[in-house]
Structures are given as C-alpha cells and as structure tokens.
Steps between C-alpha positions, in 0.01 A plus 500: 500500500279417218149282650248313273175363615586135508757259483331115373769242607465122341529342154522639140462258267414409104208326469420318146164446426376185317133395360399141407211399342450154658462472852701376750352166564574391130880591553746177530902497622674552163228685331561746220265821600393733215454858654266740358631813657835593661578847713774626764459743707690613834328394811570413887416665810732755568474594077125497473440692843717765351412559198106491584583765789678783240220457293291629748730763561720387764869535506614129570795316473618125553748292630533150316830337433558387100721335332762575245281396177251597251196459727666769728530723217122469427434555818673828543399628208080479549609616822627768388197518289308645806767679632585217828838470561664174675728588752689185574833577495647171340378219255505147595701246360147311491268525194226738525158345584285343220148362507291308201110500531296240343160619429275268344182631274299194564551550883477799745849427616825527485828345597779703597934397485655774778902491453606686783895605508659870512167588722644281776837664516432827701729564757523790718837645285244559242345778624585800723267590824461839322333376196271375718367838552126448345179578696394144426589181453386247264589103641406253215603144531874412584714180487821382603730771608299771421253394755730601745581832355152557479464425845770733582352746258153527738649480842726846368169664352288395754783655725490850303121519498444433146179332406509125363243323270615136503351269175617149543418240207354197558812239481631792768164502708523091504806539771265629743485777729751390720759516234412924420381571854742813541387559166147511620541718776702769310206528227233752453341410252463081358368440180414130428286311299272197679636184426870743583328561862411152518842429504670729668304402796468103422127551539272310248159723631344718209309753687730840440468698798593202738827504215527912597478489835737217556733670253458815662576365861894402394542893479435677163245833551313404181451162314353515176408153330373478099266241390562505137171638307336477842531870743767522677536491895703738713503512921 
C-alpha cells in the first residue's frame, strides 16, 4: 500500500485578485471601479497546505471536492504542478469554490467575496478508509456536509494513531469550541492566528498565553498561535 506524508482535507478554491486605487470609504452602491491590477491564482486550505508541504519536500496529497467546470480544471492542473494529487473520488454537481479580494492601495486592507460550493459536498462515498493511509493529517476549515466528513475523518485517524494538525479559519473559529470539541481533543498540533483564538474560545482577552493555555486545556498537545509580523506563540 502506497503511504504519503500527509493528507490536507478542506477547500480548493480560485481566488481572483483585484487592486483599486481609491479607497474603500470613497466607494458608493452602483459605482463603476477602475482596477489597476488583476491576478488568479489557486488558493484554499486544503490546496495551499499542500502545495506549500511538497515544496518542502513532503509527499502530500488532498481531499477537496470540485466541481465539473473550468475552475476545477485550474485547479488540478497547478496541482499537478507540484505533483499533489486530489483523491476525491467524485465531482460535485456544485460549482467549485471562488473568492474575489479587494485590495485597496490607498488602504492597508482588503475585502474579500468567499463563494463556497463543491467544497461543501464531501461525503464519506468520496473517499475510501485506505486512502486515508497518511502519517498526518491536515484539517483546514470545513462547511456544510463536509464538516461532518471531516469529523468522521479525525475520529478514524485519531483511531489509527495518526497525528492531526487542525487549522480552523476564522469564520470557522467564530462557532466556538463547543462546535469542534471532538475536533479539539483528537489534535496534536493547532495552528491559529489571535483574533482566530479569540474566537474559537469567545474570549475578547489579548494576553497570548492565557489564549494557549485555555486552548491547550480542550485537548490538543501543542497550540501554536501567529501574531502577524509580531513572534509567534506556541504552549
């Protein structure tokens, strides 16, 4: 039986990339937007952990549901790219996730459009238990009824003694611990950014090791939170 290093389970998506001029205060309903530069590129949890992991050498695969359409194409293919291969065994009848971000020159901001559709639609006849085979696995955010899968996904790896590094996004994190607890318990390693671990655990305080150690208590061995520019924190 053929085992890779990891297996990064959430969305793949194609983000387009869009930069104004004018900021965002000056922009009215019905506006016509001039954009200086445009760019695409394939992005998502499950896509970017994967690809960033076989550039460092890793074998890795994912396990993303996508549509039948041109975004799944262009997915595949830079997947491909790095040599990451999806393993889902059927496309969705759903399109395959989109996002637009809005960055503005005048600001240090951005606003972001998240279309989320064939990512949803992973069921447990997507897969079988012996792809599954990895000596870790990669949980990025999950919706609908791949939350469930994903759910079902950890309790069977946690089961087997494989390792789990769990990466929820913020929109994710804002459901609260109770909503991932089993989640939480499986994991070995979280990796979350501040205002993500503020969150996840409905807790408005800023000092970062009360955030570890309270994120550490609900059961994963090692928390790790970033701080954008700022060091990061792990307990």
């Amino acid at each position: 039986m053929f085992r890779y290093d990891v297996l990064c389970i959430g969305s793949a998506t194609v983000d387009h990339f869009l930069t104004i001029e004018q900021p965002f205060s000056s922009v009215r309903p019905g506006d016509k937007i001039l954009v200086k530069e445009s760019t695409v590129f394939t992005g998502g949890g499950a896509n970017n952990a994967a690809c960033a992991l076989a550039k460092l050498g890793l074998k890795a695969k994912v396990l993303t549901k996508l549509g039948s359409d041109h975004n799944a194409d262009f997915i595949t293919k830079d997947l491909k790219k790095f040599g990451v291969k999806n393993i889902a065994r059927h496309p969705s009848r759903k399109a395959t996730d989109f996002a637009t971000i809005i960055s503005s020159t005048k600001e240090k901001d951005r606003i972001i459009y998240v279309h989320k559709g064939a990512s949803e639609d992973l069921h447990e006849c997507d897969y079988a238990q012996h792809q599954l085979w990895a000596d870790w696995l990669y949980l990025a955010s999950v919706t609908g009824e791949a939350f469930k899968t994903g759910k079902a996904i950890v309790a069977y790896a946690h089961a087997k003694g494989k390792r789990i590094l769990f990466n929820p996004s913020l929109y994710f994190a804002k459901k609260g611990a109770h909503y991932v607890g089993s989640i939480l318990r499986a994991t070995n390693i979280l990796v979350l950014n501040k205002e993500e671990a503020q969150a996840l655990l409905h807790d408005a305080r800023s000092n970062t090791e009360h955030l570890l150690l309270k994120l550490w208590k609900l059961g994963p061995e090692t928390v790790v939170i970033t701080d954008g520019s700022k060091p990061l924190h792990a307990y």
